[in-house]
N, C-alpha and C positions, 0 to 999 in steps of 0.2 A: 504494500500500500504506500501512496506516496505522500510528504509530508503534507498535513494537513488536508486530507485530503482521506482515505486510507486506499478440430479439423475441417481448416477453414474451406468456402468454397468464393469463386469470384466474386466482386459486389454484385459487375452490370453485366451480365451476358459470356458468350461464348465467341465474341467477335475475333478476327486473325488478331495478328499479337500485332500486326502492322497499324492496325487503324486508318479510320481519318486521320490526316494530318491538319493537326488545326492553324488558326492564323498564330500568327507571333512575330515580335519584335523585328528580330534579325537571324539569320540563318548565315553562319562562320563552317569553313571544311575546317579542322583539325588535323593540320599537316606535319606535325612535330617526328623528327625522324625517329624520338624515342617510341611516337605511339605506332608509328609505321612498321619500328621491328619488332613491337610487342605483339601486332593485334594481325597485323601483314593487311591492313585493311584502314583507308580513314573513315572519321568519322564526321558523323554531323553533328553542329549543337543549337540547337535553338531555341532561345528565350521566350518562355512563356509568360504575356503581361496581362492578363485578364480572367475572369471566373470562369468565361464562355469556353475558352482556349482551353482552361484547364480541365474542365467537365468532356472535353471532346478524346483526353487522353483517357478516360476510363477504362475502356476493352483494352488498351492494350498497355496500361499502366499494370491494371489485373491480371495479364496474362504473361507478367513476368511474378506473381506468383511470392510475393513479400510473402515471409512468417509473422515478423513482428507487424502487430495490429495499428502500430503507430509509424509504420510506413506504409499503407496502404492510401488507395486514392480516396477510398471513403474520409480518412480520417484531415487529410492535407484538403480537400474540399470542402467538407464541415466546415474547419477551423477556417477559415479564410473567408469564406461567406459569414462568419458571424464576429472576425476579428477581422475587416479589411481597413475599417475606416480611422483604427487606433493603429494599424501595423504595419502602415507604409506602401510598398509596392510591390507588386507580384516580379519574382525574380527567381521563378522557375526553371529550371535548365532539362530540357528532353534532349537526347542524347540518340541520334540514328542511325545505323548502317549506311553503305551506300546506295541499299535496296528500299528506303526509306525506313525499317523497320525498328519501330521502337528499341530499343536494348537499357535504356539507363533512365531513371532520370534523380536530380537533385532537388529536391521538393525544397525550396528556400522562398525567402521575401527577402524586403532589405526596405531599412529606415532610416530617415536621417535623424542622427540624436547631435544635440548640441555639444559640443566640446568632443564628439567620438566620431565625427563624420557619417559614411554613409555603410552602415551596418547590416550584413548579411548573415541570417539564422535559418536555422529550420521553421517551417512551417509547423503548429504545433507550440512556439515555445513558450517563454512567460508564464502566466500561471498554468497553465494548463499543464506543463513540464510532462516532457516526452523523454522515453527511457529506451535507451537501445538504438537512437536513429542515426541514419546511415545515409551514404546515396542508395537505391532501390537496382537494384539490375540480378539477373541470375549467376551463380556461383561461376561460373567459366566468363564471366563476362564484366567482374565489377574493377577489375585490375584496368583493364584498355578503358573504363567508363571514367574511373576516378583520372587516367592520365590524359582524357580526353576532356572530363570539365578542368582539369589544371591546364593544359593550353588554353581554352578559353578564355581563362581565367586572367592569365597571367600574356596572352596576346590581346584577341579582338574586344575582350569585353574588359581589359583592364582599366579603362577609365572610368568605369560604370560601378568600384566598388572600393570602401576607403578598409575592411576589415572583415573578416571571417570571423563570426562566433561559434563553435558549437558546441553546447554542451549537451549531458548525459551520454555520451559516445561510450558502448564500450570498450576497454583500451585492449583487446584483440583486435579490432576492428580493424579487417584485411584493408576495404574499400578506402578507411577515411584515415586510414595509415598511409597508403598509398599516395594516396590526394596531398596529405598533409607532409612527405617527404616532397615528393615530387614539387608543391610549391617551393620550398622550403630551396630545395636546387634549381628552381629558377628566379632566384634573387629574394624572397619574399622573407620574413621574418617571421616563425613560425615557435611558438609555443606551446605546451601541454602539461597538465597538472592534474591529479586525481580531484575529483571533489566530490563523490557521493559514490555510494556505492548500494550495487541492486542486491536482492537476496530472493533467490532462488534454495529451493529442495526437489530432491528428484522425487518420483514417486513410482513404487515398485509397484510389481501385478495383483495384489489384493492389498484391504484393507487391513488386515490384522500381522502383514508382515509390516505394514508403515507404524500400526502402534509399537508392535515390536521393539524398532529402532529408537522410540521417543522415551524418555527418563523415565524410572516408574512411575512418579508422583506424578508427570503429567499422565501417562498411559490409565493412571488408576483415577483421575480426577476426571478425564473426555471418557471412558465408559460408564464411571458416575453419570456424566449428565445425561449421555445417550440413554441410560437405561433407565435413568428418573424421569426427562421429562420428553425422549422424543418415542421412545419404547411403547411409554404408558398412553400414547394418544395426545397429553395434552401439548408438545411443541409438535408443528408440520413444518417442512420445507417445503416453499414453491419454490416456481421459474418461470419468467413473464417467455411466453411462447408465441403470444397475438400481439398486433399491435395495441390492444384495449388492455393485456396487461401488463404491454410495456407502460401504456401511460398513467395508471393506477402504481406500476411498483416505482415510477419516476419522484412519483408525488411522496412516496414512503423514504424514498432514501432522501429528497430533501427536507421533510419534516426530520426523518434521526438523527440524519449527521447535521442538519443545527442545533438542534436538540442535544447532543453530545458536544457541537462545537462553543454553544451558550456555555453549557455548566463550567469549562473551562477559560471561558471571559474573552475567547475567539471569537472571530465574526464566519465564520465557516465560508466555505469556496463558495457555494450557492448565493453567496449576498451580493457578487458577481451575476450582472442581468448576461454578460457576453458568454459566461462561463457555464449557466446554464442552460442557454439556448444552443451552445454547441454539443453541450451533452444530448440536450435533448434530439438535436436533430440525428446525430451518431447512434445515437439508443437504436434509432428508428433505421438506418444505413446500414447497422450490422446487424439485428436483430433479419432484414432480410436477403445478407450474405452468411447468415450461420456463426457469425463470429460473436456475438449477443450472451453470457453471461448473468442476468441479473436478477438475482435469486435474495429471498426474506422467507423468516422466520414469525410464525402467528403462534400464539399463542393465547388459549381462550379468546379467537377468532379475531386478536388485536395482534399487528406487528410488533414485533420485538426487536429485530436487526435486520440488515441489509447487507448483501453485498452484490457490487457490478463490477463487474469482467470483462475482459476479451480471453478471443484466443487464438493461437498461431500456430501451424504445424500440431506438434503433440505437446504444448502447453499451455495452461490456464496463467491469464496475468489478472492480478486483483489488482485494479485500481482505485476503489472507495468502496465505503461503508459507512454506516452508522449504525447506533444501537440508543432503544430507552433507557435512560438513567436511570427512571426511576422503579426498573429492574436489572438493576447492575448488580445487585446479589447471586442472581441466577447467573450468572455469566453468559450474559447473551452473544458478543463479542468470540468469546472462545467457541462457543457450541455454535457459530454461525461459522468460524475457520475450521471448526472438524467435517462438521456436514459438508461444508463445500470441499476441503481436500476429500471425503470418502466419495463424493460424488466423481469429481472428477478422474480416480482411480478407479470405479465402476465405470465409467465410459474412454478408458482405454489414454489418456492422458500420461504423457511422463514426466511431465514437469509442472509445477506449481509457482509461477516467481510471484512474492510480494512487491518487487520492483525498488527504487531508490527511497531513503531515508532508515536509520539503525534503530530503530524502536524495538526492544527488547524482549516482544513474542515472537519475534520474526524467528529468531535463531531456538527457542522454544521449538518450533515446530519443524526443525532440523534443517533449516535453510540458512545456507552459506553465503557468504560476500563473493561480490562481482563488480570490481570496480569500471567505475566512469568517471569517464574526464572532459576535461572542457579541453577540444584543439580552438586556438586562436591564430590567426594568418593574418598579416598587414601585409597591404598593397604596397608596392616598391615608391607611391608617390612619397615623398619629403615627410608632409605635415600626416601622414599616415602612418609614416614608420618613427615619428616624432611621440603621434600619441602611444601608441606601443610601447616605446621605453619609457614615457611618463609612466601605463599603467604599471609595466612589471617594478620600476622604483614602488611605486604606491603598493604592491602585494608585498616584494620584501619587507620593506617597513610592517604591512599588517601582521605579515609572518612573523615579523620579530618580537610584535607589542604582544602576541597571543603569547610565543612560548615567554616571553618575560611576565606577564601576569594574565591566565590562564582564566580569572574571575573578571577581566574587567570588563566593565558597562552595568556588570549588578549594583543596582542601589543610585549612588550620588555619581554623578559626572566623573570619569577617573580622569587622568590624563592621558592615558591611553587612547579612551574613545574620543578625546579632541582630534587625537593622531588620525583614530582612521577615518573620522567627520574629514580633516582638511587632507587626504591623501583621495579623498573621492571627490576630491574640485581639483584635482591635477590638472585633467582633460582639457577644464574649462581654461584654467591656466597657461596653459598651452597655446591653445588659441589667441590669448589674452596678447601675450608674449609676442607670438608671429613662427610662422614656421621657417626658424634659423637654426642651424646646428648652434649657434652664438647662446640662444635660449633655449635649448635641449638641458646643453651643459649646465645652465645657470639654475634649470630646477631641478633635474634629476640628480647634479652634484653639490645641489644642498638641503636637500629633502635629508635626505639621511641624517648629518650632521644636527639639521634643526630639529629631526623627531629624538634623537638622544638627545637634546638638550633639553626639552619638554619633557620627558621622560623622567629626567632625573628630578626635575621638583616633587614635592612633597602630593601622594595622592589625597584628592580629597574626601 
C-alpha cells in the first residue's frame, strides 16, 4: 500500500499491434550509429501532444502487453484527462519501426516549474505516485527503445526539455538503466538515488503453506479471526464484479479511508477532487480489462474494510484501503490482508506486492524490500545543468543535517529545518543569479560552508 494512501487481459480490443497512427507533434528517424548496431534497424519517434492522439495509441499500446498496471494505457489516459490542466503538456514519446509498428513508448508530460525549468515525468506522478514505471515496450525490445528515446532526447527534441524526473523506478530496471547511461554518455548529467522502497511477498500454491511461513503469533492470530468471524457467517468478503458494484464499493473505500484518514488528523487522498475522479474513472477502465481488484468486508451487512487493487501478469498490487475505526478491535485491517492474500492464492496468483512506503505489517506478512529510485537527467543546456548542481549541493546539505540530527523538524523550529527550508529556494536562486558558471560557483561553493555555520548555533 502506498503512503497514505494504503491475469491481465487488453483494455481496448484485439486490434494489430501497428495501429492507427495518430497525429503528433513531430516525427524525428533515430539514426545514432549506437542504435543502428544495437537494433540493425532505425527507428521512429514521435511526440504525442494531445488526449485524442493519445487515446488512438490504445490497441496497440495494449498489444505490447505491460504487466505492471501503472504502465498501461488505461492508467496514462485516466490520469491525464483528469490531471491535464495542473500538469503541463502532453510529452508522450511513441516509439516505431520502420514498418510503422508501435514497439515502445515513454508515457511522460513535462511542466514548467519556476526556478527548475521545463520538467519531464511520468504520466501518473504527484500524488497519485506510481511504483515500478518504466518506458513500456516488450522484453526483446526495451534496450533499442530506451537508446532510441535517448537520441531523441538528446538530438531532435533537445530543446524541448530543461530535466528528467523519474521516480519510483525500480533500480533493476533494464529499460531506464539503459536510457539513463546512454544519456549520461551523451553529455547529459545524470543522477540516481534510492528513495523508497516496494514490498513485495511471493505467494506459494495453497493457502496453509503461506501460513506456514508467517511467525506463529501471526499464523495463530489470522486463523483466530478466520474462524471467529468469517467461518461463523458473521464477516463476508465481496468483489465489485459490475459496474453498479464498482460504484457502491467506490463510495465505501472513500467513506473508510477518510474515516481512518480523520482519526489520525490526515486529510486523506480523496479530499483531492482530481485524485478521485481519476480513480474513479480507472475503477471503471480496469474493472472492464480484468485488471479491477476491489474487494470489502460486511459485517452484520455494514462495511468494515476495503481494499483496491490491480493486477499484472501473476500479481496482485494493493494500492489502498480503509477500514472503520470504530471496529479497530476486531482487526479489520488484518483480516481484510489475509482474505485478500488467500484469495489471491486461490486464483493462481504469485505474487502479492504492497508496493512503496515501510509501514510495519508489510514485512509481517512476509514481504520483502525492493528498492526504487529517483533517475534525474539535465539537458546539456547551461542554466539546466546549472540547476542540477544547485539541486545535488541542496540534497548533500539535507543529507548531512539528517544524519547530524536524525529528530529535527519535531516540535520548535530547529536549525536544521531553516537549512533545508532555504536549500529548497536554491533553484529559485539560481535563476535569481543568471545562468553563469561565475554564479554556479558562488552558491553551490557557499551553501555548504553557510549550512555548517547555521548549524553550529545553538538549536532551539
Amino acid at each position: 500500500m502506498l503512503p497514505e494512501r494504503a491475469q491481465s487481459a487488453p483494455e481496448s480490443g484485439n486490434a494489430a499491434r501497428g495501429g492507427a497512427r495518430p497525429a503528433c507533434r513531430k516525427v524525428e528517424i533515430c539514426l545514432s550509429e549506437a542504435l543502428l548496431i544495437e537494433t540493425e534497424r532505425a527507428l521512429l519517434v514521435e511526440r504525442i501532444d494531445s488526449l485524442a492522439a493519445l487515446e488512438q495509441l490504445a490497441d496497440a499500446w495494449n498489444a505490447l502487453e505491460p504487466a505492471v498496471p501503472f504502465l498501461t494505457h488505461a492508467w496514462s489516459a485516466a490520469w491525464w484527462q483528469h490531471y491535464q490542466p495542473q500538469a503541463g503538456e502532453l510529452f508522450t514519446l511513441a516509439v516505431r519501426d520502420a514498418a510503422g509498428t508501435l514497439i515502445g513508448v515513454a508515457p511522460w508530460h513535462r511542466e514548467t516549474l519556476r526556478g527548475r525549468g521545463r520538467v519531464v515525468r511520468f504520466l501518473g506522478s504527484n500524488e497519485v505516485c506510481a511504483d515500478y514505471i518504466s518506458l513500456v515496450a516488450q522484453p526483446a525490445d526495451r534496450k533499442a527503445v530506451a537508446l532510441a528515446v535517448a537520441d531523441w532526447l538528446a538530438g531532435p527534441g533537445a530543446g524541448e526539455w530543461d530535466m528528467l524526473e523519474m521516480t519510483g523506478v525500480e533500480q533493476n530496471d533494464e529499460a531506464m538503466a539503459c536510457l539513463h547511461t546512454a544519456l549520461a554518455e551523451r553529455g547529459h548529467a545524470a543522477h540516481e538515488a534510492v528513495r523508497w522502497q516496494g514490498w513485495r511477498t511471493d505467494l506459494p500454491g495453497t493457502w496453509d503453506d503461506y501460513l506456514a511461513g508467517l511467525p506463529k503469533s501471526r499464523r495463530t492470530s489470522v486463523r483466530n479471526q478466520i474462524k471467529k468471524l468469517v467461518d461463523t457467517g458473521r464477516v463476508r468478503f465481496r468483489r465489485a464484479e459490475t459496474p453498479a458494484d464498482v460504484a457502491r464499493a467506490f463510495e465505501i473505500l472513500i467513506e473508510l479511508h477518510q474515516k481512518r484518514r480523520g482519526m489520525l488528523q490526515q486529510a486523506g487522498c480523496f479530499a483531492s477532487e482530481s485524485f478521485t475522479m481519476f480513480h474513479r474513472e480507472l475503477a471503471d477502465r480496469f474493472l472492464r480489462s480484468g485488471r479491477l481488484r476491489l474487494s470489502w468486508l460486511e459485517m452484520d451487512d455494514a462495511p468494515i474494510a476495503i481494499e483496491y487493487s490491480f493486477t499484472g501478469g501473476d500479481t496482485v498490487y494493493y494500492y489502498q484501503g480503509g477500514f472503520d475505526p470504530s471496529v479497530s478491535q476486531l482487526g479489520p485491517g488484518w483480516l481484510m490482508s489475509a482474505l485478500s492474500l488467500r484469495a489471491a492464492i486461490a486464483e493462481g496468483y504469485g505474487c502479492f506486492d504492497f508496493l512503496r512506503g515501510d509501514e510495519p505489517y508489510k514485512a509481517s506478512w512476509k514481504a520483502s524490500p525492493r528498492p526504487l529510485v529517483q533517475r534525474r537527467v539535465a539537458s546539456r543546456r547551461p542554466s539546466a545543468r546549472m540547476r542540477h548542481a544547485a539541486w545535488q549541493t541542496g540534497e548533500a546539505v539535507r543529507r548531512w543535517a539528517a544524519q547530524r540530527w536524525p529528530i529535527a523538524g519535531r516540535g520548535k523550529t530547529s536549525s536544521t529545518t531553516r537549512i533545508a527550508g532555504a536549500t529548497q529556494s536554491l533553484s529559485t536562486l539560481m535563476v535569481l543569479i543568471g545562468a553563469s558558471h561565475v554564479g554556479t560557483w558562488l552558491v553551490t561553493g557557499s551553501l555548504l560552508p553557510l549550512a555548517k555555520l547555521l548549524a553550529g548555533r545553538r538549536r532551539i
